[in-house]
C-alpha positions in Angstrom: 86.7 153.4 99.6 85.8 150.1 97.9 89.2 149.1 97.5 90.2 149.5 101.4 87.6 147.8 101.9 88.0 145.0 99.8 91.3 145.5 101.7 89.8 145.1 104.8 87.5 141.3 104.1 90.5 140.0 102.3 93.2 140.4 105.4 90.0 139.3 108.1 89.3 136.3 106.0 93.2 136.0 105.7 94.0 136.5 109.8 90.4 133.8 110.0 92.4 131.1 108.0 95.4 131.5 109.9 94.1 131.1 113.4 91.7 127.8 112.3 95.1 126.0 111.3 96.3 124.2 114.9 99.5 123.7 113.3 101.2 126.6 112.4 103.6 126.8 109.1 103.6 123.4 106.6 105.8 120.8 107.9 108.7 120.1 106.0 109.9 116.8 105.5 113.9 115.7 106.6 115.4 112.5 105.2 118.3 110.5 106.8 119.8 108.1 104.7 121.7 104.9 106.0 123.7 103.0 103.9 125.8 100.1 104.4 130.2 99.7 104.5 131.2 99.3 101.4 133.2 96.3 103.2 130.4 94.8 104.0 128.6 94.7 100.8 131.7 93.2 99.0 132.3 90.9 101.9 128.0 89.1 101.7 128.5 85.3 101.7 125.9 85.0 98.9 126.3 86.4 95.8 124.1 84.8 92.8 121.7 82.5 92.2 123.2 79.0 93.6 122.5 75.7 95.5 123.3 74.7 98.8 123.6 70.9 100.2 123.6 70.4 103.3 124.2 66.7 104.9 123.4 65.5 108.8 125.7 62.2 110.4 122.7 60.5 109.2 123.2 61.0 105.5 119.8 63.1 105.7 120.4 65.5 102.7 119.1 69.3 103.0 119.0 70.9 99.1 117.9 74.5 99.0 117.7 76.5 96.0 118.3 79.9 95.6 116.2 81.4 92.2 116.5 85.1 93.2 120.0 85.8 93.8 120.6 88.9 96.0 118.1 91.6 96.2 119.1 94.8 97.1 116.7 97.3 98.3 116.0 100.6 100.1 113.6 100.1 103.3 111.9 103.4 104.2 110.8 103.9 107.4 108.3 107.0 108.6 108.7 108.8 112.3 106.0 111.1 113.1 107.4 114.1 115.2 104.5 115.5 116.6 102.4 113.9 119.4 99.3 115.6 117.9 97.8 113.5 115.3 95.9 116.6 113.8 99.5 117.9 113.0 101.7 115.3 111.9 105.5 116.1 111.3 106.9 113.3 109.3 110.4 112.8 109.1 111.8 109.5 106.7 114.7 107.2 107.3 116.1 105.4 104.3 117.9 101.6 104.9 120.2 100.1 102.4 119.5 96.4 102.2 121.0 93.1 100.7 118.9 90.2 100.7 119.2 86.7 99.7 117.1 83.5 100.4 117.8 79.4 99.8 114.2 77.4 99.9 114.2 73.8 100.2 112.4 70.5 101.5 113.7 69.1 104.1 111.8 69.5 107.1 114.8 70.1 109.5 116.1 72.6 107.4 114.3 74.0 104.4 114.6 77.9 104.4 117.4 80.0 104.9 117.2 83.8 105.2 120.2 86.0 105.3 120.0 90.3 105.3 122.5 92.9 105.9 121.2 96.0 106.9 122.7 99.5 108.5 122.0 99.6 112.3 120.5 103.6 112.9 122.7 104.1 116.2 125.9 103.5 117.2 129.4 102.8 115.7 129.3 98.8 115.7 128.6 98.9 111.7 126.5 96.6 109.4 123.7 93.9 110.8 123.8 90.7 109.8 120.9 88.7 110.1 120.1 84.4 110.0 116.5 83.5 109.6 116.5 79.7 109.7 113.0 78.0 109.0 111.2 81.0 109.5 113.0 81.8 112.5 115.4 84.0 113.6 118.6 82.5 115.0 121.2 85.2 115.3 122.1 88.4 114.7 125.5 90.1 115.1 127.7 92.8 113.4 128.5 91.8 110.1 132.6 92.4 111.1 131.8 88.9 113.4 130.9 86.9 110.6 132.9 88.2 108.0 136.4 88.4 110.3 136.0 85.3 112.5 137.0 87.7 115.1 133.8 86.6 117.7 132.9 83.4 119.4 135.2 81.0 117.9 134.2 77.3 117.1 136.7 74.1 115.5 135.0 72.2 113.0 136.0 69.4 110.4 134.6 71.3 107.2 135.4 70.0 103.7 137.9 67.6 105.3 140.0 70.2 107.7 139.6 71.9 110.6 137.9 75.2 110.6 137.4 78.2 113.0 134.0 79.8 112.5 131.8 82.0 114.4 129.3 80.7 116.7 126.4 81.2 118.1 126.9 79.8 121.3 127.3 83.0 123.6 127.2 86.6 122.9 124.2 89.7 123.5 122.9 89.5 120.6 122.3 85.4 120.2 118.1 85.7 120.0 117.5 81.4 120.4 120.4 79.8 123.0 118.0 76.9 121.8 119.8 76.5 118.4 123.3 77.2 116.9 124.4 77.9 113.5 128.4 77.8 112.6 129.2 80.3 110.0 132.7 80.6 107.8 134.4 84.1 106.0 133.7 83.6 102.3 131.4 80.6 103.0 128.3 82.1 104.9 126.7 79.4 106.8 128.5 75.9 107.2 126.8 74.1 110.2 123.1 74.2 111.7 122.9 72.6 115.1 119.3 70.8 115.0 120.9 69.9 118.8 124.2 68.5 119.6 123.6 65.2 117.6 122.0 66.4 114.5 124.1 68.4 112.7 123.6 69.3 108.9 127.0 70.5 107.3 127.4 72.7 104.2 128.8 69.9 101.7 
């Protein structure tokens, strides 16, 4: 008798837990991982620790130092799943990164950030991303950059005429303000301060 009883408290207290819990079994946790094309990765126009100089018409010399070399990191991100905040469902995304950044003194141009990152959606590939002066100036699929394939621009570079990419036009161009010219291999080659202050890569 002491035993079903026993019984009996254990499975009320038991059914009592249950129905004070709003939400039901433990969540479980899902990851997605993004990573980026292999292409990409081998195709980054920065690679190790280096210097850039850059020089306007003016003879204005931009030096910017890179001491970190490329960082390559994972950025998580968190998506909660459940509108109720008393029952969060959190679900993790997972964003291979490559990272590089030139600092320097002149006060037309004296930072340069550059990341490639996955995009989450879609099928246009790798991100790559120009942060000039703590502002962004473009970002486009990395296959632009690296392939010349987009926007198109002549420039005397290193004594000959080169085609790079522009940022003159195109949906992704986030300050019609500025324009940087960038160069397969070479990463960025031209910042357009405007039309008649121009610092080349030297």
């Amino acid at each position: 008798m002491k035993n079903k009883l026993l019984i009996l408290i254990i499975a009320v207290i038991s059914f009592a837990c249950k129905r004070e819990s709003p939400c039901g079994e433990p969540y479980e946790s899902k990851s997605y991982n993004y990573y980026l094309a292999d292409s990409n990765k081998a195709n980054f126009p920065y690679t190790k620790i280096d210097t850039l100089v850059f020089v306007n018409q003016d003879w204005d010399t931009a030096l910017l130092v890179n001491s970190d070399g490329v960082i390559h990191y994972t950025e998580r991100k968190g998506v909660n799943g459940d509108n109720n905040p008393a029952c969060q469902k959190w679900d993790y995304h997972y964003y291979e990164n490559m990272y590089t950044k030139f600092i320097g003194k002149n006060k037309n141009l004296n930072r340069i950030d550059v990341q490639l990152f996955p995009q989450e959606f879609g099928s246009g590939g790798d991100y790559l991303l120009y942060t000039i002066n703590g502002k962004m100036i473009y970002r486009s699929y990395a296959v632009n950059f690296y392939a010349q394939s987009a926007h198109r621009f002549p420039l005397i570079y290193r004594g000959k005429e080169v085609f790079g990419v522009s940022t003159t036009n195109g949906s992704d161009h986030l300050f019609p303000g500025n324009k940087i010219i960038t160069f397969k291999g070479e990463g960025l080659i031209a910042y357009f301060i405007n039309d008649s202050n121009i610092y080349i890569k030297q």
